[in-house]
C-alpha positions in Angstrom: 0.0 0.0 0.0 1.3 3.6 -0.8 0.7 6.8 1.7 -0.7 9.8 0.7 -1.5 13.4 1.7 -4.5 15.3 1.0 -5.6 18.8 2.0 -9.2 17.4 3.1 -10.3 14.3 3.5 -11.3 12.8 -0.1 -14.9 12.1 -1.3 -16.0 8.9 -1.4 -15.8 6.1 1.3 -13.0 7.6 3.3 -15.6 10.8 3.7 -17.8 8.5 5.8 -15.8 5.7 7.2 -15.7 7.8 10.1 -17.6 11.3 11.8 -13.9 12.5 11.7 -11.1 10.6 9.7 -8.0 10.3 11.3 -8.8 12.4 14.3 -8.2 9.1 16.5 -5.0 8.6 14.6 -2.7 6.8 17.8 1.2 7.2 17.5 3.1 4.4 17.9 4.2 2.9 21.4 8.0 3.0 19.5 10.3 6.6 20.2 10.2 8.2 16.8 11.2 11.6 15.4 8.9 14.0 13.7 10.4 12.6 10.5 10.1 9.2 10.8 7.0 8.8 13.5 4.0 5.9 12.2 0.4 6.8 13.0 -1.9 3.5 13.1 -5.6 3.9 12.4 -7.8 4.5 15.7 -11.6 3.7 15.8 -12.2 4.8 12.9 -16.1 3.3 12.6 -18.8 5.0 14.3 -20.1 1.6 16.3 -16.3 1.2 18.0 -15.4 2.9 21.1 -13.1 5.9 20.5 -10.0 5.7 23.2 -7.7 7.7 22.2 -7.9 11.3 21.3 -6.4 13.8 18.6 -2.2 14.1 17.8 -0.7 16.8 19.7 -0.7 20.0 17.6 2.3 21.5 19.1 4.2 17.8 18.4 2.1 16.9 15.4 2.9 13.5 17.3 6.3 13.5 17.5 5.9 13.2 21.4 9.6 15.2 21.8 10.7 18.8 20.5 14.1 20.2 19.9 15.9 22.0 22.8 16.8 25.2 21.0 19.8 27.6 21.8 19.2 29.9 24.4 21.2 32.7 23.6 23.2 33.4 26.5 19.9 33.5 28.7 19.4 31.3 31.5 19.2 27.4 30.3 15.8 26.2 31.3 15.5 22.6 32.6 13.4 20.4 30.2 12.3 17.0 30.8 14.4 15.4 27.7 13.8 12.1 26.0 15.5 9.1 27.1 16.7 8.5 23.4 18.3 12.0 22.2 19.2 14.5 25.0 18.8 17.6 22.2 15.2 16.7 22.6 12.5 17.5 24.8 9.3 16.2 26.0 6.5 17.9 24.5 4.9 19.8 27.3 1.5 20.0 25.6 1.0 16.3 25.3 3.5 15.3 28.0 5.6 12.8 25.4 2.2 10.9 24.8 2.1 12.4 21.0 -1.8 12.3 21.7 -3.9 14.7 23.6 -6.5 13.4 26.3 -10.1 13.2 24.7 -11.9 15.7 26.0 -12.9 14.9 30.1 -16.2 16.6 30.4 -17.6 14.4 27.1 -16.0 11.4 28.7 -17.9 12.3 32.3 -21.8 12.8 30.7 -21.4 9.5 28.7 -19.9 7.5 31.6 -22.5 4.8 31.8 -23.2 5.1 35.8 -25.3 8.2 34.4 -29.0 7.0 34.0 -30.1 9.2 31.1 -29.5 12.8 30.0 -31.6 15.9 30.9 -33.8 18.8 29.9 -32.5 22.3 30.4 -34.6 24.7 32.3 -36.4 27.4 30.2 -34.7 30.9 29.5 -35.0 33.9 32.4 -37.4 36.3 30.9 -38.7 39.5 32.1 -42.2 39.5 33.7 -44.9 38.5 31.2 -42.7 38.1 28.4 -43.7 35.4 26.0 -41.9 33.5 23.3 -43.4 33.8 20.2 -43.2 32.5 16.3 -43.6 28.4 15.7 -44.7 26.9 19.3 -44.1 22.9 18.9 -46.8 20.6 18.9 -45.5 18.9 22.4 -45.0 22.0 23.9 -49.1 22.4 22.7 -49.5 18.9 24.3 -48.0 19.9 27.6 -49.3 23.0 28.4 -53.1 21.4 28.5 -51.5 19.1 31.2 -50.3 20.2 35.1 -47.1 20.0 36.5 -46.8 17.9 39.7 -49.5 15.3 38.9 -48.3 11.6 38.8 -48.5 10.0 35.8 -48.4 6.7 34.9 -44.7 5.6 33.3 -46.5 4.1 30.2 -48.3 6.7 29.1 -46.9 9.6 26.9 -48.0 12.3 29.7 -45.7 10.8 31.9 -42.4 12.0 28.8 -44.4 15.0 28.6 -43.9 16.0 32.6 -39.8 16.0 32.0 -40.8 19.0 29.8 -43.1 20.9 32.0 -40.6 20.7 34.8 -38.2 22.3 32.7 -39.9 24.7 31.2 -41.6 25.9 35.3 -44.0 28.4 35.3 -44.6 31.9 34.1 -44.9 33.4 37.7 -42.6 30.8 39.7 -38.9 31.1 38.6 -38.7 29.1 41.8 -39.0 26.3 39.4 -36.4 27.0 37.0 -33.9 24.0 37.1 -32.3 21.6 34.7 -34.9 18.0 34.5 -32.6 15.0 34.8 -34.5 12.1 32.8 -33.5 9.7 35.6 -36.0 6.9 35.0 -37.7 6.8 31.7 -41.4 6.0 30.8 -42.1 2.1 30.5 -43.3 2.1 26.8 -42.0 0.5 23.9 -38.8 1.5 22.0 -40.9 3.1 19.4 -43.6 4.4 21.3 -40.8 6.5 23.3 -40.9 10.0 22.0 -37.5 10.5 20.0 -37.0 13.9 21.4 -36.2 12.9 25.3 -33.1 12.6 26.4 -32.9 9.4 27.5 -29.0 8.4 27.0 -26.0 9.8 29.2 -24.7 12.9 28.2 -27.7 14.4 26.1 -29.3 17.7 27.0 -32.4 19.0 24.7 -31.3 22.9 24.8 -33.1 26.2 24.5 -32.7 27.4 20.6 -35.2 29.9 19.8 -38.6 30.5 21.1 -39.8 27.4 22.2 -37.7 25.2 20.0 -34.9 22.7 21.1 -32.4 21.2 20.2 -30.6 18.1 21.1 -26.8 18.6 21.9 -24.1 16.7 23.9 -22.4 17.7 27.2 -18.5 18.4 26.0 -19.7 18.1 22.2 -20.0 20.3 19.7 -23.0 23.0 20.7 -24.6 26.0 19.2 -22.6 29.2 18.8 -23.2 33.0 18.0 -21.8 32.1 14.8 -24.8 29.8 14.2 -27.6 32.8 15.2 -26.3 35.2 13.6 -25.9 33.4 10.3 -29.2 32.3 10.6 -30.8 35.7 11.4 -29.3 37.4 8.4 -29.8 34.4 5.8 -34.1 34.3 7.2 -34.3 38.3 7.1 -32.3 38.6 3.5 -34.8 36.0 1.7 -38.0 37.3 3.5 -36.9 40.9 2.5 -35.5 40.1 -1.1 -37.9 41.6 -3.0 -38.9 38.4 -5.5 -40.5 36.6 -2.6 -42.4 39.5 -1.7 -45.8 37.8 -2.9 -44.4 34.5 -2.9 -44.9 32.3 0.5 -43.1 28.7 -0.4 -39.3 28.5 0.0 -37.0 25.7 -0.8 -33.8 26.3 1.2 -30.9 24.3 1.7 -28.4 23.8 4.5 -24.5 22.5 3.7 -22.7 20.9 6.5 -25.3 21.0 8.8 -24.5 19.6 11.9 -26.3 19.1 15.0 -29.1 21.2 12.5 -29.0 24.6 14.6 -28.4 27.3 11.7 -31.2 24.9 9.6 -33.6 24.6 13.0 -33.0 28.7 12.7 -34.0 29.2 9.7 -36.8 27.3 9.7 -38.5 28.4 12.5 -37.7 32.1 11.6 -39.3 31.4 7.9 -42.6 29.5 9.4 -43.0 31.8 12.2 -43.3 34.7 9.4 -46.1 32.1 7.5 -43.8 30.7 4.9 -44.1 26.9 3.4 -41.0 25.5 3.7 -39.8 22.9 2.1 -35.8 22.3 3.5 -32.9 20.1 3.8 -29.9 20.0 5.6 -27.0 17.9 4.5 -24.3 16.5 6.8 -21.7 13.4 6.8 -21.7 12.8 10.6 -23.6 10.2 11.8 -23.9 11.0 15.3 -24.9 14.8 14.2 -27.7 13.4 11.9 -29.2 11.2 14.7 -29.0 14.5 17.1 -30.7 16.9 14.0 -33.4 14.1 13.0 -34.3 14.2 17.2 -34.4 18.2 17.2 -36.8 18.4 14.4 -39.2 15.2 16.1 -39.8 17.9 19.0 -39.8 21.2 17.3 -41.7 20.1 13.9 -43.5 16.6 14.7 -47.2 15.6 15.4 -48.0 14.6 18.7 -50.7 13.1 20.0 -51.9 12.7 24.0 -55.2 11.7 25.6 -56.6 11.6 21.8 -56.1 14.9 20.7 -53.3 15.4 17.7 -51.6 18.3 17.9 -49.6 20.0 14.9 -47.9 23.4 16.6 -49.1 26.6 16.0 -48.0 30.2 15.5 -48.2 33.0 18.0 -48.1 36.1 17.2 -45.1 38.8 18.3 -47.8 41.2 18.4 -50.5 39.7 20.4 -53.1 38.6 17.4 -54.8 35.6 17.5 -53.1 32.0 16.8 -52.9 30.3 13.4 -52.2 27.3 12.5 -48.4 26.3 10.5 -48.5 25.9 7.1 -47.0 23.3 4.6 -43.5 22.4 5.8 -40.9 19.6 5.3 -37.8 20.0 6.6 -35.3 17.0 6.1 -31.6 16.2 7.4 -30.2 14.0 5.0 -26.3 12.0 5.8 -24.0 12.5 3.0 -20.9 14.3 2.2 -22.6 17.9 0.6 -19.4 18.1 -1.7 -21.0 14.7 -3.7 -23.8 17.3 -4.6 -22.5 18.9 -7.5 -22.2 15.9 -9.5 -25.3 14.6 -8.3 -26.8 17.4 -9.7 -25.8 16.1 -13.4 -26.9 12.8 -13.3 -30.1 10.9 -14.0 -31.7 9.1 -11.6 -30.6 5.7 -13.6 -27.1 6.9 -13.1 -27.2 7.8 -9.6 -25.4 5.6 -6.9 -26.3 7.5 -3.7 -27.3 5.4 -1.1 -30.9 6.3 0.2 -31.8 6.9 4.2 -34.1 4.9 6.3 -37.1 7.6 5.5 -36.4 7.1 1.9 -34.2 10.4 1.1 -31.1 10.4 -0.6 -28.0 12.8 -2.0 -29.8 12.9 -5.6 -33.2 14.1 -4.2 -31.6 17.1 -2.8 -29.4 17.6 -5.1 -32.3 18.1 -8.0 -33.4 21.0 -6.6 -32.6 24.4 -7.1 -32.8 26.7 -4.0 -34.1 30.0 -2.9 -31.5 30.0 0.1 -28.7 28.4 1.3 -26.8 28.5 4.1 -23.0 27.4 5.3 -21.2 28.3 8.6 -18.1 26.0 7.4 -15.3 25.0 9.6 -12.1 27.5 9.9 -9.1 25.9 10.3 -6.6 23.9 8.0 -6.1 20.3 8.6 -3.7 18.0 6.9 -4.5 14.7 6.4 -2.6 11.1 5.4 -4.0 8.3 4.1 -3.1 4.7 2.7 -4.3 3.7 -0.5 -6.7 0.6 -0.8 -7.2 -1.8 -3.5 -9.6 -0.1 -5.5 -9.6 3.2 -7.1 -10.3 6.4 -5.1 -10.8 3.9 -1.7 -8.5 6.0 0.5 -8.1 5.1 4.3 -7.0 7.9 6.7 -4.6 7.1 9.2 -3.9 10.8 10.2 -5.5 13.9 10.9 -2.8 16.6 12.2 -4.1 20.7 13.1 -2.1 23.1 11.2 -3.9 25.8 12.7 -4.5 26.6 16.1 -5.6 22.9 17.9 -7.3 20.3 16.9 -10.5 20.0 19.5 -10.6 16.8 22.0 -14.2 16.2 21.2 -14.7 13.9 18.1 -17.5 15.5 17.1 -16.4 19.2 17.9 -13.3 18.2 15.5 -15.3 18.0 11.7 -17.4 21.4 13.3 -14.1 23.5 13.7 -11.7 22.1 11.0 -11.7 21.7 7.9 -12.5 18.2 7.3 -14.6 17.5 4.2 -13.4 21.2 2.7 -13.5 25.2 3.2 -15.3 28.1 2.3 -14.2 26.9 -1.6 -16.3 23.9 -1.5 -19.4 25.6 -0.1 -19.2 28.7 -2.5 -18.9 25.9 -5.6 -21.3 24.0 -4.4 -23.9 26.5 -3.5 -23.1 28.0 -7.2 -24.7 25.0 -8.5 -27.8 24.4 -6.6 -29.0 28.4 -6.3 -31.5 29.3 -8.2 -31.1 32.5 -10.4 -32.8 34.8 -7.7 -31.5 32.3 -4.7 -29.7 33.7 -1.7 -26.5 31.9 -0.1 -25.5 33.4 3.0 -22.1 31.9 4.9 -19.9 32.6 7.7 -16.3 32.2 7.7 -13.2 33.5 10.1 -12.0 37.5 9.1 -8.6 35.6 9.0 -9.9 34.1 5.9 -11.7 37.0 3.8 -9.2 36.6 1.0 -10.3 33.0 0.7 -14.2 34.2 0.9 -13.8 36.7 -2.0 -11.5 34.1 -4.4 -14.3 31.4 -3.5 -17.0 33.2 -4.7 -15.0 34.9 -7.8 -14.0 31.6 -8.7 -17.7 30.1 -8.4 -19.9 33.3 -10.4 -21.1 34.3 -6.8 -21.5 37.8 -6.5 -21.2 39.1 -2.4 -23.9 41.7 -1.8 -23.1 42.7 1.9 -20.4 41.9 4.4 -21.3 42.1 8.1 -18.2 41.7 10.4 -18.9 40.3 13.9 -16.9 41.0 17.1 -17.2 39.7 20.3 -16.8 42.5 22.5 -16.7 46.5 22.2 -13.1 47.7 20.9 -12.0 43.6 19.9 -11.0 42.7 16.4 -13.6 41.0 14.2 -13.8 37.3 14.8 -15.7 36.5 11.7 -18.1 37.7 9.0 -21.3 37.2 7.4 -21.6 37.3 3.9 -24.9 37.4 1.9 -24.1 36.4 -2.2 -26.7 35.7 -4.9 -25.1 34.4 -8.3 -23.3 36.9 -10.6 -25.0 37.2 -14.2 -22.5 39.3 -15.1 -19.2 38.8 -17.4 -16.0 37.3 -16.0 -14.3 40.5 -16.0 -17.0 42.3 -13.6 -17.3 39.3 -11.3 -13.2 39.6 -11.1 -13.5 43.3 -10.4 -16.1 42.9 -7.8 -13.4 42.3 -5.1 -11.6 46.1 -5.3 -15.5 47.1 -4.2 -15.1 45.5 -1.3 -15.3 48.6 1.1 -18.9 49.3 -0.2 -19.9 45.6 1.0 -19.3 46.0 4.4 -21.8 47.0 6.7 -21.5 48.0 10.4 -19.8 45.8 12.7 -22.2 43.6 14.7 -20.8 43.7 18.4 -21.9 41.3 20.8 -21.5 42.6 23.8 -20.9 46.2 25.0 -17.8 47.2 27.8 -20.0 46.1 30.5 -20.7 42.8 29.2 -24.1 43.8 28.0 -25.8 42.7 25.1 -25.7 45.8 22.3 -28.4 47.2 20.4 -27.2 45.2 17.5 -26.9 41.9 19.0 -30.1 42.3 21.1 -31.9 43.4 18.2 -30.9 39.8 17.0 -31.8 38.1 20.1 -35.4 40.0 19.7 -36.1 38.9 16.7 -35.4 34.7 17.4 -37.8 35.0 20.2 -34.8 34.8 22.9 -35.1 37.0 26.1 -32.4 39.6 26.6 -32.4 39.1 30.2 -30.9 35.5 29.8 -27.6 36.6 29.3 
């Protein structure tokens, strides 16, 4: 077999051997050098127990580092490798070449935990109300009353985890995160998918009264994912050529856990939209977390008889409606196969379908009104050894080459650059937009250049920049930028980038000197249905 490196990890079955190739990649027992050091393949399948976490990024699993010349200062005393006294221990890794996985995710999965919990609902101010898309259990619950005993086999008895967490409007007393520690006697189906029933889950706050299923020590939801999400739903309501028109297709790359999607959705269904939505993502755990999500935000539910289907309230105080037509879909795939998806006919495609029946080629036969990317930041290299057959790559590393590589599996593929960049989202959003379609991504202010040569290279044109910082008087962290597909000529789509300066809108600042949510920010946090007084 012959080695290889790559600057992602390739399509095809190497993409989804794993949730993140190579990240488990264990050095070898034997002393080796940078140069010469041999990786062997961790648990690299999604049903094996990970044991081992990332290579060192200071090492890059070399486990020692060379004792450099100290210049007349004072020698400092290193721990130095029993083989070669010019080289030290790495003090990041302590000589191990791999860092610890991470100990909080290791804690909340431990299996002397019974199940996982519910977090309490948001602080609010005094009669403040969430509104937009209310889910169907949340419906369900509110008819029933919190500290009657139900019986473990019936659904009322899920739905009272809910109503503990979510207390009441006039006793923060009640306020407190529900552990699920015995679950309801019912059948493995008849248990609703949403409830955190394994060690280590929580079902979060999101926006208004919609979850979302995430793991203690995993990968969670960030500002990057609200804001994103904010500006894509208020660019395509606003865009003036869905002014009279109320169904959207829109289209979610790299989804994840399903938070900027979940967003989205709720935002574009709380403002009377049909939706019909996808959201595409190559982790397997993620998926399984998404598909949960959208069971409690988006499914029927049905208790003591009655089916209920969510409703809408209004921000303003009108009367309730009913939701209208929606399907909203997290499919498991690598999003880069889209594009030549996209091409084929259904006789030539090879996708392989999900359990519901959804595949690659269904999503990628669509054209879309929006689409949305908050891709990973930083640069990964990876190794691989080649297999018998053509393109069947196995990777045996995965080593940071900026910043660190993150000691949860799953926050790994979320923060690095795994299964590609901001180039592979701006290609592949180029070829499922439709001609009046909006794509709105995020990506790190360290890598603006990279945002402007991916969309000049793909016939996107940026309309607006918005730059986020984290604090009053920081440097941006990142930006949002809002693109719609250029119709005009090469030269003019190559020019666009000296306009730059007229792109970029005022910086959104989180938080003022104080700590305080800004205008800007709370202006946000307003319009998601989240209370400013929960920060």
């Amino acid at each position: 077999m012959s080695s290889s490196t790559h600057r992602y990890v390739p399509q095809g079955p190497a993409s989804l051997a794993s949730d993140a190739p190579g990240w488990s990649a264990k050095v070898s027992d034997a002393p080796t050098t940078r140069q010469t050091r041999t990786l062997t393949a961790g648990a690299q399948q999604n049903n094996e127990e990970v044991n081992v976490g990332p290579i060192c990024w200071k090492c890059k699993g070399a486990r020692t580092l060379k004792i450099r010349a100290q210049n007349g200062k004072k020698r400092t005393t290193y721990q130095t490798s029993s083989t070669n006294s010019n080289q030290r221990l790495c003090p990041v890794c302590n000589g191990n070449g791999n860092l610890p996985i991470r100990s909080r995710y290791i804690n909340a999965e431990s299996k002397n935990n019974v199940g996982g919990a519910i977090t309490a609902r948001r602080r609010r101010p005094t009669k403040w109300v969430e509104h937009g898309h209310i889910p169907a259990c949340v419906q369900a619950s509110s008819l029933l009353s919190d500290g009657d005993d139900y019986d473990p086999s019936s659904l009322p008895y899920a739905l009272s985890f809910l109503i503990q967490a979510n207390g009441s409007d006039s006793d923060y007393s009640k306020r407190q995160d529900i552990a699920i520690t015995t679950t309801p006697t019912l059948s493995r189906d008849e248990i609703p998918k949403w409830l955190p029933v394994n060690p280590g889950e929580q079902l979060c706050n999101l926006v208004g009264k919609w979850r979302i299923m995430q793991k203690i020590g995993s990968h969670r939801w960030t500002t990057d994912d609200i804001v994103t999400a904010y500006i894509a739903a208020t660019s395509l309501s606003q865009a003036k050529h869905v002014t009279d028109v109320k169904y959207m297709e829109y289209l979610d790359l790299g989804t994840g856990n399903g938070s900027v999607l979940q967003m989205v959705s709720w935002f574009l269904l709380s403002k009377r939209f049909e939706l019909k939505a996808f959201g595409v993502e190559a982790r397997i755990e993620a998926v399984g977390l998404a598909k949960r999500s959208l069971e409690f935000n988006l499914g029927q539910y049905e208790c003591n008889g009655t089916v209920y289907s969510g409703c809408i309230v209004d921000p303003l105080g009108g009367p309730k409606s009913e939701p209208g037509y929606h399907d909203v879909q997290v499919i498991q795939g690598d999003f880069r196969d889209l594009i030549s998806l996209s091409t084929l006919d259904n006789a030539q495609s090879k996708s392989k379908p999900n359990n519901d029946g959804r595949d690659l080629k269904e999503v990628a036969s669509r054209k879309y009104d929006l689409i949305t990317g908050t891709p990973p930041y930083f640069r990964v290299d990876f190794s691989s050894s080649n297999g018998t057959a053509q393109n069947d790559n196995v990777i045996t590393a995965a080593v940071i080459n900026q910043g660190g590589m993150p000691t949860s599996i799953q926050s790994a593929p979320a923060r690095c650059e795994f299964r590609g960049g901001i180039e592979a989202y701006c290609e592949t959003a180029s070829a499922l937009l439709s001609s009046n379609g909006v794509f709105v991504v995020c990506e790190n202010w360290l890598n603006n250049d990279r945002v402007w040569n991916g969309a000049k290279n793909n016939w996107l044109e940026i309309d607006c920049v918005y730059p986020v910082k984290g604090k009053v008087g920081k440097d941006t962290l990142f930006a949002v930028y809002v693109m719609k597909k250029s119709c005009e000529t090469k030269c003019n789509v190559e020019a666009q980038s000296s306009n730059e300066a007229e792109k970029l809108k005022p910086a959104i600042v989180v938080r003022d000197a104080n700590g305080r949510w800004t205008n800007s920010y709370a202006q946000i946090m307003e319009a998601m249905s989240i209370p400013l007084t929960s920060s």
